[in-house]
Structures are given as structure tokens and as C-alpha cells.
DOLOZA-166102 format. One record per residue: residue number from 1; residue in three letters; x, y negated, z of N, C-alpha, C in turn. Coordinates in steps of 0.1 Angstrom, whole numbers, plus 2048, in hexadecimal, padded with zeros to 3 digits. Layout:
% DOLOZA-166102
   seq   type    nx    ny    nz   cax   cay   caz    cx    cy    cz
   NUM    ala     X     Y     Z     X     Y     Z     X     Y     Z
...
//
This chain:
% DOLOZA-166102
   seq   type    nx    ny    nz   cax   cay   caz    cx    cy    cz
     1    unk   A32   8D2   6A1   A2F   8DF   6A7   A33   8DE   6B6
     2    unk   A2D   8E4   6BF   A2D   8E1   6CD   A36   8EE   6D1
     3    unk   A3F   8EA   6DB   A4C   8F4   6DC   A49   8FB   6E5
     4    unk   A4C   909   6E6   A4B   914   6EB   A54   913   6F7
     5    unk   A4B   915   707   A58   918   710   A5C   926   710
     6    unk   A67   923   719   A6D   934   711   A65   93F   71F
     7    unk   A69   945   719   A61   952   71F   A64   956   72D
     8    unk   A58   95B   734   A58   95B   746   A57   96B   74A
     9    unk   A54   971   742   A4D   985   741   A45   983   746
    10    unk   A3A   978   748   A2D   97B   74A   A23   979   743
    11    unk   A12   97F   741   A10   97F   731   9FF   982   73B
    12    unk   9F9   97B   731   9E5   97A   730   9E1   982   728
    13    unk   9D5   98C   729   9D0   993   71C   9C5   98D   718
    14    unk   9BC   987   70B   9B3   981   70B   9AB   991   704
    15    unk   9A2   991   708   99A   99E   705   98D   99D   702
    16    unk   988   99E   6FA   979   99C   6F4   973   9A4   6FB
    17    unk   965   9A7   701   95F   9AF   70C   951   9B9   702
    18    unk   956   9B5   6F5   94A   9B8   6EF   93A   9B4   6EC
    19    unk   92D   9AE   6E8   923   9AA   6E5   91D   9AE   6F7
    20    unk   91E   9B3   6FA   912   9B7   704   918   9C6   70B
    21    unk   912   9CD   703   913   9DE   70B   91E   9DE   70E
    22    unk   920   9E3   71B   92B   9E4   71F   933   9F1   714
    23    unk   92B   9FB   711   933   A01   706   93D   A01   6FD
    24    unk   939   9F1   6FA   93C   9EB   6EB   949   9E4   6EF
    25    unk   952   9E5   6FD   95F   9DF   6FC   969   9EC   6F7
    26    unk   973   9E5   6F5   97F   9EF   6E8   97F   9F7   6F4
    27    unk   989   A05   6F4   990   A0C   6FB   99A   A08   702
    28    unk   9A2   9FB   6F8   9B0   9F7   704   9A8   9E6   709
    29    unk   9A1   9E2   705   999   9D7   712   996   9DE   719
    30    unk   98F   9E7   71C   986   9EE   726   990   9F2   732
    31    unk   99B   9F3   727   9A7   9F9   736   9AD   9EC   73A
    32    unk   9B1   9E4   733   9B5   9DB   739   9AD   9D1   744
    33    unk   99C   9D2   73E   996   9CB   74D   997   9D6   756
    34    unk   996   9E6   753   997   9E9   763   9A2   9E8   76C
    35    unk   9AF   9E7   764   9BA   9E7   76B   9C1   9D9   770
    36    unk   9B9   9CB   769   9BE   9C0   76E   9BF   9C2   77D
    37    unk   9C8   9B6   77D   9C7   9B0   78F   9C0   9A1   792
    38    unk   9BC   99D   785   9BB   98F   781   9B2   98F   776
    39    unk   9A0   98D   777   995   98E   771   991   980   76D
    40    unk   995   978   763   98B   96C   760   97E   971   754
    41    unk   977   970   75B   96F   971   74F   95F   968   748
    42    unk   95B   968   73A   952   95E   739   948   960   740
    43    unk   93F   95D   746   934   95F   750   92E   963   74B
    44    unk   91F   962   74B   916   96E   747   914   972   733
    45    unk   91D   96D   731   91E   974   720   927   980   726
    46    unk   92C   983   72F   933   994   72F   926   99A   739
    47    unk   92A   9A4   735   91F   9AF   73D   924   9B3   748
    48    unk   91F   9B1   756   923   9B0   760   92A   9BE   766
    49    unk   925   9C8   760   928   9D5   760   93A   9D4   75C
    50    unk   93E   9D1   753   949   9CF   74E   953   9C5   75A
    51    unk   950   9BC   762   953   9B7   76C   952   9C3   777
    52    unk   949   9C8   780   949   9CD   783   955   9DA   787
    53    unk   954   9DE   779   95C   9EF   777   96D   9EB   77B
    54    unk   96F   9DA   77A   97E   9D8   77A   980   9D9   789
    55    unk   98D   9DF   78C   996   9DC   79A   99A   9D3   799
    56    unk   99A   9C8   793   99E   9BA   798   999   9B5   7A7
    57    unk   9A7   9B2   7AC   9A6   9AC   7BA   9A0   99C   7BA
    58    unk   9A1   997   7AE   99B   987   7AD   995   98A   79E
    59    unk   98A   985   7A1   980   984   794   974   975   794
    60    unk   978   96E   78E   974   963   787   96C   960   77E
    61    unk   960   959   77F   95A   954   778   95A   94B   76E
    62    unk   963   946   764   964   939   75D   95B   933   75A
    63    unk   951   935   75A   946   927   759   949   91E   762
    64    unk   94B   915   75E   94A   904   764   95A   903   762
    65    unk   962   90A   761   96C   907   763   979   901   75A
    66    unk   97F   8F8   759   988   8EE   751   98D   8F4   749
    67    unk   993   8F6   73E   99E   8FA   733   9AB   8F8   745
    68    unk   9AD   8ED   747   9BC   8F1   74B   9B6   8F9   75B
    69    unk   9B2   8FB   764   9AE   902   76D   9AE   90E   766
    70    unk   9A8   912   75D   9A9   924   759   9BD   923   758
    71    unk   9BB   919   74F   9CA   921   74C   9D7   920   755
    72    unk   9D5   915   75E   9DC   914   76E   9D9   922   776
    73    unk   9CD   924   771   9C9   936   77A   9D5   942   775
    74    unk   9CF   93D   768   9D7   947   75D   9E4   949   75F
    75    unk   9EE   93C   760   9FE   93D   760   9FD   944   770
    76    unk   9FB   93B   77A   9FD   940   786   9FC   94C   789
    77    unk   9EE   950   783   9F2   965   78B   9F7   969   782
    78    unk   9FD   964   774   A04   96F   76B   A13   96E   76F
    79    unk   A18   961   771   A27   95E   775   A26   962   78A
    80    unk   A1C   968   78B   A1D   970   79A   A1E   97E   796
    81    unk   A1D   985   78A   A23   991   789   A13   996   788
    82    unk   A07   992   786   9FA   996   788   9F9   999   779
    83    unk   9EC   9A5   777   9E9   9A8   76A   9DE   99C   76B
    84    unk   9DF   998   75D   9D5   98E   75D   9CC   98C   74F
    85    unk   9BD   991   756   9B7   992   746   9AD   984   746
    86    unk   9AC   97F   73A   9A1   977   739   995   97C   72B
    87    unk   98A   980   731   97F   987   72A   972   97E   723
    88    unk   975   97E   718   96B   978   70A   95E   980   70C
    89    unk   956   97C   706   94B   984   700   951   982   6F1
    90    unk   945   990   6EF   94C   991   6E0   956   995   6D9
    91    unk   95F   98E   6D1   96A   98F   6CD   96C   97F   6CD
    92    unk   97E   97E   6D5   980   970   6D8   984   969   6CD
    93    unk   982   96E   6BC   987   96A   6B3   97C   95C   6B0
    94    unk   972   964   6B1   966   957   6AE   961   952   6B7
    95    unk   960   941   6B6   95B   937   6C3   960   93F   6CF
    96    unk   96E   941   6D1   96E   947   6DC   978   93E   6E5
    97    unk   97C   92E   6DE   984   929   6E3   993   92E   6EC
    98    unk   996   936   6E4   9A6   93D   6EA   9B0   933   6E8
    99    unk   9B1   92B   6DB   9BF   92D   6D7   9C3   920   6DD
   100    unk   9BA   913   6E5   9C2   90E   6F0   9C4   913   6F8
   101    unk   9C0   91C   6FC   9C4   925   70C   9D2   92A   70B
   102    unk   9D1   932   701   9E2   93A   6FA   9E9   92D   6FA
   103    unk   9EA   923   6F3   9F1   91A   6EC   9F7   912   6F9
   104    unk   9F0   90F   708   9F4   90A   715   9FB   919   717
   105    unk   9F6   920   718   9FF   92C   721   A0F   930   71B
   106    unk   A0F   92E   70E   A1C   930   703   A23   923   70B
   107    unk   A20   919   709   A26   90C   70E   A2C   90D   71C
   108    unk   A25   915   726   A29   915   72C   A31   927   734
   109    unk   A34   929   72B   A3F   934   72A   A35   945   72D
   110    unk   A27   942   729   A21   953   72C   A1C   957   71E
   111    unk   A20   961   71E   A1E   968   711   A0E   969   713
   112    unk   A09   96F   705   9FD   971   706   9F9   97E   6F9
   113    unk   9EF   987   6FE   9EC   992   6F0   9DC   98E   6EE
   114    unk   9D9   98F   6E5   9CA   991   6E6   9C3   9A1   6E0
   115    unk   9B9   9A3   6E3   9B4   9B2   6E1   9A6   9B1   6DD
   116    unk   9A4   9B0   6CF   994   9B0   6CC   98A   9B5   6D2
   117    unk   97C   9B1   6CE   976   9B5   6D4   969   9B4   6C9
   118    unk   95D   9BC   6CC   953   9BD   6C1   94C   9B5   6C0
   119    unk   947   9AE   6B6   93E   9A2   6B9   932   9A1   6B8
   120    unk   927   999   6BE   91F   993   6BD   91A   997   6AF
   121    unk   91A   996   6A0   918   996   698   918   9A0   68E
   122    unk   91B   9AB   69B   91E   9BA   696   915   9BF   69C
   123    unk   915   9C3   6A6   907   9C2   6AE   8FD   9BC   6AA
   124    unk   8F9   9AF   6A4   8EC   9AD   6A1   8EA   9B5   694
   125    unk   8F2   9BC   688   8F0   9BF   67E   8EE   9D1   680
   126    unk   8F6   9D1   68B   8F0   9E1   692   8E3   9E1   697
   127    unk   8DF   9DB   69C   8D2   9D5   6A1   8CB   9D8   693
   128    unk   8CC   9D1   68E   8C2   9CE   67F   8C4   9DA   676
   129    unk   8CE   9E1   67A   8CE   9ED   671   8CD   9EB   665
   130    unk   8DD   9E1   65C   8DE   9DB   653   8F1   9DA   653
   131    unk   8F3   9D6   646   902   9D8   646   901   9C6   642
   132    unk   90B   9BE   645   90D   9AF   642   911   9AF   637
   133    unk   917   9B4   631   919   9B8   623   912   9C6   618
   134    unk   90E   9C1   611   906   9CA   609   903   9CB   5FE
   135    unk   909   9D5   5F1   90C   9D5   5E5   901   9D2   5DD
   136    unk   8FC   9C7   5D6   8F3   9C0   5CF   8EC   9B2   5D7
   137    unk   8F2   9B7   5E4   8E9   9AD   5E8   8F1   99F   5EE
   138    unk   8FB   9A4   5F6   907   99B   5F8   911   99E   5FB
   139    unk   91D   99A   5F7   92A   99D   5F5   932   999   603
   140    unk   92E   989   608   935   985   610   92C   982   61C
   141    unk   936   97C   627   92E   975   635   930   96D   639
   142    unk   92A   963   638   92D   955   63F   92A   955   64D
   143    unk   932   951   657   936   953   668   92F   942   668
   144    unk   928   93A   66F   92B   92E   673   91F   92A   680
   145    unk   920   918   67F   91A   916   687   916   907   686
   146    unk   909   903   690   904   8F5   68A   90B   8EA   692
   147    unk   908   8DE   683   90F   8D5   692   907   8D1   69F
   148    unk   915   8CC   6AA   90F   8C9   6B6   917   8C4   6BD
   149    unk   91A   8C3   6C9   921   8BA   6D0   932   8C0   6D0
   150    unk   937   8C7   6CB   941   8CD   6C6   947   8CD   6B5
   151    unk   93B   8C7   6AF   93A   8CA   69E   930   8BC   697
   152    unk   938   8B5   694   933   8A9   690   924   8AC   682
   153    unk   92B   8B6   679   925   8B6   66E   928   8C6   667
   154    unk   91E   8CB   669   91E   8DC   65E   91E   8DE   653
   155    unk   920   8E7   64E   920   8ED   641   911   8F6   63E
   156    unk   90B   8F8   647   8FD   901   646   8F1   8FF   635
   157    unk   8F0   8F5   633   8EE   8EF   628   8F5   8F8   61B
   158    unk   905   8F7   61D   90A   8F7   611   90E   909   60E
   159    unk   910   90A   61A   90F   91C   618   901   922   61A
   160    unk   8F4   91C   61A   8EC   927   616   8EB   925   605
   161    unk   8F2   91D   601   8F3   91D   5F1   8F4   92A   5F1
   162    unk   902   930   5F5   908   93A   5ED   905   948   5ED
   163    unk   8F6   948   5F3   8EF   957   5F2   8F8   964   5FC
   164    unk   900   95A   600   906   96A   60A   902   969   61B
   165    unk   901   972   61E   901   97A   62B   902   96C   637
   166    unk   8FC   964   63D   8FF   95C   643   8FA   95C   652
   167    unk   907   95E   65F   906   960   669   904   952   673
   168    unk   8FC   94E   67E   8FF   943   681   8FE   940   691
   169    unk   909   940   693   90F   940   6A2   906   936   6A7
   170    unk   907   930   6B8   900   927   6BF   8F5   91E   6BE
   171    unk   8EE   925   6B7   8E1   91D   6B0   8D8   91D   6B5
   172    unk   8D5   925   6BF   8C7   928   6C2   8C0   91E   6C8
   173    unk   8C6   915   6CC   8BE   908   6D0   8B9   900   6C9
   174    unk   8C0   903   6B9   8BE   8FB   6AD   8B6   902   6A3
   175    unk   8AF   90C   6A2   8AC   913   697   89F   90B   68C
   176    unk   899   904   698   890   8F9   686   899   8F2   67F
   177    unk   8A5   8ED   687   8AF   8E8   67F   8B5   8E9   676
   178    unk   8BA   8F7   67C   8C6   905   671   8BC   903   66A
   179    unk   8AB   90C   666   8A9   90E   65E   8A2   902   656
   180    unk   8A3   8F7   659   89C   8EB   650   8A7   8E5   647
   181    unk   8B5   8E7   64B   8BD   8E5   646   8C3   8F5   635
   182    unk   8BF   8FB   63D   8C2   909   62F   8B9   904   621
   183    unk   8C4   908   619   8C1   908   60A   8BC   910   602
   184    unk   8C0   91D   607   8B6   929   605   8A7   927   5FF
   185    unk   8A5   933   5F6   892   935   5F9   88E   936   604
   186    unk   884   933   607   881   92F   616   879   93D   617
   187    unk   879   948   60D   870   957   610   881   95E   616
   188    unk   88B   956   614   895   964   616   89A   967   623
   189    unk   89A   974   625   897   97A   634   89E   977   63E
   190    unk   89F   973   64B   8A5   96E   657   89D   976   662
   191    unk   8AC   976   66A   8A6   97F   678   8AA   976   684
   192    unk   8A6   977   692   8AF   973   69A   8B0   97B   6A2
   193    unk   8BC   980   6A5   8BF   989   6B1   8C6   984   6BD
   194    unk   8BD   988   6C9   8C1   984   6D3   8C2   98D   6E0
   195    unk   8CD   989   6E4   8D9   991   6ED   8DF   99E   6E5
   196    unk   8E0   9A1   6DC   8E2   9AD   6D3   8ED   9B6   6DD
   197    unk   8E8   9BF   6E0   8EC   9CB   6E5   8E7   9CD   6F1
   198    unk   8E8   9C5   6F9   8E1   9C2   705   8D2   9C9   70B
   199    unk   8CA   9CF   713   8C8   9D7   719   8B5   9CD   714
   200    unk   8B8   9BF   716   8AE   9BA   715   8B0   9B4   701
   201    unk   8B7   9B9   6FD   8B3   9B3   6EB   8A7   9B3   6E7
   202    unk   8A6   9A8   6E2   89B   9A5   6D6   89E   99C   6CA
   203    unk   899   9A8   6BF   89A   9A2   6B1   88D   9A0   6AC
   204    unk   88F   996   6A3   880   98B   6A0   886   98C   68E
   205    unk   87E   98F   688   87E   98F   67A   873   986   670
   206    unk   87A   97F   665   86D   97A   65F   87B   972   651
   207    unk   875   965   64D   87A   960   646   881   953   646
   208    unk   889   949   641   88E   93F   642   881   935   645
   209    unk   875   938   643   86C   92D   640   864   932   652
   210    unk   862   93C   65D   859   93C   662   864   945   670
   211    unk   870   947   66E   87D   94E   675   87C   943   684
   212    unk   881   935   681   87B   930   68E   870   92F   697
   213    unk   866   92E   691   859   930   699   856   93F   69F
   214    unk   85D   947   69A   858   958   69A   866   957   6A4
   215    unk   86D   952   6A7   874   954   6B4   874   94B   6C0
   216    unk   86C   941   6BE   86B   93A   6C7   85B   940   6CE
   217    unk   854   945   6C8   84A   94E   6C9   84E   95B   6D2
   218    unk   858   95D   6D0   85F   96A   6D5   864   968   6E7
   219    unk   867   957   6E5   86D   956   6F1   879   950   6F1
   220    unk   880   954   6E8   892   951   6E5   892   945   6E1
   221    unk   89A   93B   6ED   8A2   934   6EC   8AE   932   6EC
   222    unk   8B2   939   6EF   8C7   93A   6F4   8CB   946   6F0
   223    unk   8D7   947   6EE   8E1   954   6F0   8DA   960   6E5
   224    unk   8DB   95D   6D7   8D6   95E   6CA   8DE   95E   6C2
   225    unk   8DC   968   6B8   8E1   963   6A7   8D9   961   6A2
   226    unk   8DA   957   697   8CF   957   68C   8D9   95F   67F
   227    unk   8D1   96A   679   8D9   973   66C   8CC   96F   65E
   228    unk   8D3   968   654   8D0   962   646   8D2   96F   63B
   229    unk   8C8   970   633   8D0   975   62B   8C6   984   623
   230    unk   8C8   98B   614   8C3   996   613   8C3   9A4   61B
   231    unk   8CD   9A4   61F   8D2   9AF   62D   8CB   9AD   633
   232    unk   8C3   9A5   63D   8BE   9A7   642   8AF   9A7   642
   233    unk   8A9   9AA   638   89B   9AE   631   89B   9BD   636
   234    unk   88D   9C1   63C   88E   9D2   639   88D   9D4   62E
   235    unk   889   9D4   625   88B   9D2   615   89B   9CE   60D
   236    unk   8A3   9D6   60C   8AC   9CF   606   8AB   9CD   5F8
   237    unk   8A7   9BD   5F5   8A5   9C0   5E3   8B3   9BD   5DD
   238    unk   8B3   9C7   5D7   8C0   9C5   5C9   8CB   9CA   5CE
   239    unk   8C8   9D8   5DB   8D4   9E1   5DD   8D5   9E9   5D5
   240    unk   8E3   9EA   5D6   8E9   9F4   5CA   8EF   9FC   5D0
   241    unk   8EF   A0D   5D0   8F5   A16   5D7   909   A15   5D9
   242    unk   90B   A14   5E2   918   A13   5E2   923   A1F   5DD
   243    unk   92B   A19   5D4   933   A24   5C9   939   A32   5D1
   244    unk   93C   A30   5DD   93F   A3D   5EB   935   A45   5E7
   245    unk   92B   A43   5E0   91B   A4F   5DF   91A   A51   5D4
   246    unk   926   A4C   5C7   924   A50   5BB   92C   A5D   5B7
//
């Protein structure tokens, strides 16, 4: 275990910015980007609006920028007495690569909080006007993603066995992939939503068998979910009223 420097009282907030709409950030992110002095944030996955609204006197772009350069940013204005936020899209729990950032900044004596934020995958199921879980039809959700130059080898295969709810992060460049690889019936329903919340969304509906072509048709290449699964059928077959209505 890598040893803790001891503590300096100065501290980073990592803050999830929410899917898109600027709406969709929490109440205490929202205050904390306006009141930073010290803005990193992910580049155009936050909504610029959300940049904007902050009084930060320095606001940064982190695209292109190193693991240790953010976090040389990070210690320096936080051990200068600066508030210092660094802003996710999403919620920074998923692929949000936080916990080296924290794990250098602990090391090097700055505290750190994080503050969720809504994700990506909530918004696409708001979008679809569908719950990820759904009584008869699926119980659970599988979160993941394909391999690629970060991910030697997936699991996508082995969890569409299990008939649940399957969400699938950074794919959109891969989707004859994702879906040539699914084990699924190839009738069962798939959507792709893209930019979900965002001012310009588009969702693409159809099946595991015709879901890539009907979005590549659409236009969408990047910055996409692909959502697996009976939930996402307008049709839900084999829902069962939920006992709250009995």
C-alpha cells in the first residue's frame, strides 16, 4: 500500500457535470463550479454553459493533457489556497479515470472529495422512456465496455447470456462488433442513444440484428451508448406490474 503524505489543508473536488444538460448537474456541483477559482475540466463532454456560468479566474481544458500535468495543476493551486475543481462528465464513478488523480494527490499531501454526478446511462433511459430495471423483464444491469486499446479482452459475449439489462459505454466506433459478438436473440431490442440530454440527441431504435446499420444510417459515430435488452422494446414483453400498484 502506497503511503499517505500527511496532510497540507488543501483539497480538489472531483465533480461529475452531469450527461449533457446543463440541468442535470447536482445542486452542490453546480455551486462548487460557480464558486471555484480553479476550473479543469473534460473538454467538450461538459457543456460549455456549465464552464461558462463558473467565476473561475483560470479555466482549463484537459484534453491533451498528461495524468501528471493535471495533477501538478491540481496540487499547485490547491496548496496556493485556490478552490480547485476538476469537472467529469457524467458521474466520475464510471470510466471516469479519477482514482489515479486522487491516489497522486493523497500522495502528495491534498485531500480530495468527490461529488456525483448523473450519468450518461440515466439520461439515455430517460430519453427512451424506460426504467433499466423492470419487473419481469430484468432484474439487473450490466455497465461495461469493448475491448480496445485500454482493454485487452471483454466480457460482452458472456453477459448477453444473462438476459439482463446491458449498457455499453465507448462503443460507438465498434458497434458491428459489439453486436456480432452478442449472444442474445438477435430480434431482442437495442437502441443507440446519442449525446443523451443534449440539445442535439438522437435515438435510433431497432434490434441486436439491424441496431448497427440503423445508426450508422442515422449518422452516429461517436459519443453514444449502445442500451441491450427487453427495456428497451416499446413493447415491454413479460412486464409485471410493480407490487407499489398492488
Amino acid at each position: 500500500m502506497k503511503k499517505k503524505s500527511a496532510g497540507s489543508g488543501a483539497k480538489v473536488w472531483f465533480v461529475g457535470a452531469g450527461p449533457g444538460d446543463p440541468g442535470l448537474i447536482t445542486v452542490k456541483g453546480q455551486e462548487l463550479v460557480n464558486t471555484a477559482d480553479v476550473l479543469i475540466y473534460a473538454g467538450s463532454l461538459v457543456n460549455p454553459i456549465l464552464v461558462e456560468r463558473s467565476r473561475a479566474a483560470i479555466k482549463k481544458d484537459s484534453w491533451g493533457m498528461h495524468l501528471n500535468e493535471m495533477v501538478d495543476a491540481l496540487e499547485e493551486y490547491a496548496k496556493a489556497g485556490k478552490k480547485a475543481v476538476r469537472l467529469h462528465s457524467g458521474d466520475p464513478a464510471l470510466y471516469g479515470a479519477i482514482v489515479e488523480q486522487m491516489e497522486r494527490l493523497e500522495e502528495r499531501g491534498v485531500d480530495v472529495e468527490v461529488v456525483p454526478g448523473v450519468s450518461s446511462l440515466f439520461a439515455a433511459a430517460a430519453a427512451l422512456r424506460t426504467q433499466l430495471t423492470l419487473r419481469g423483464v430484468s432484474e439487473s444491469v450490466i455497465v461495461t465496455r469493448p475491448a480496445g486499446k485500454t482493454l485487452k479482452k471483454d466480457q460482452i459475449r458472456e453477459f448477453s447470456l444473462l438476459g439482463s439489462t446491458m449498457v455499453i459505454f465507448l462503443g460507438t466506433e465498434k458497434l458491428e462488433e459489439i453486436t456480432g459478438k452478442l449472444a442474445c436473440p438477435k430480434d431482442t431490442p437495442a437502441a443507440v442513444v446519442y449525446h443523451a440530454s443534449w440539445p442535439d440527441q438522437k435515438i435510433v431504435r431497432g434490434t441486436v440484428a439491424d441496431i448497427a446499420a440503423k445508426a450508422r444510417e442515422a449518422g452516429i459515430e461517436h459519443t453514444a451508448l449502445l442500451l441491450v435488452g427487453g427495456v428497451v422494446g416499446t413493447k415491454k414483453e413479460g412486464h409485471v406490474t410493480s407490487y407499489l400498484y398492488s
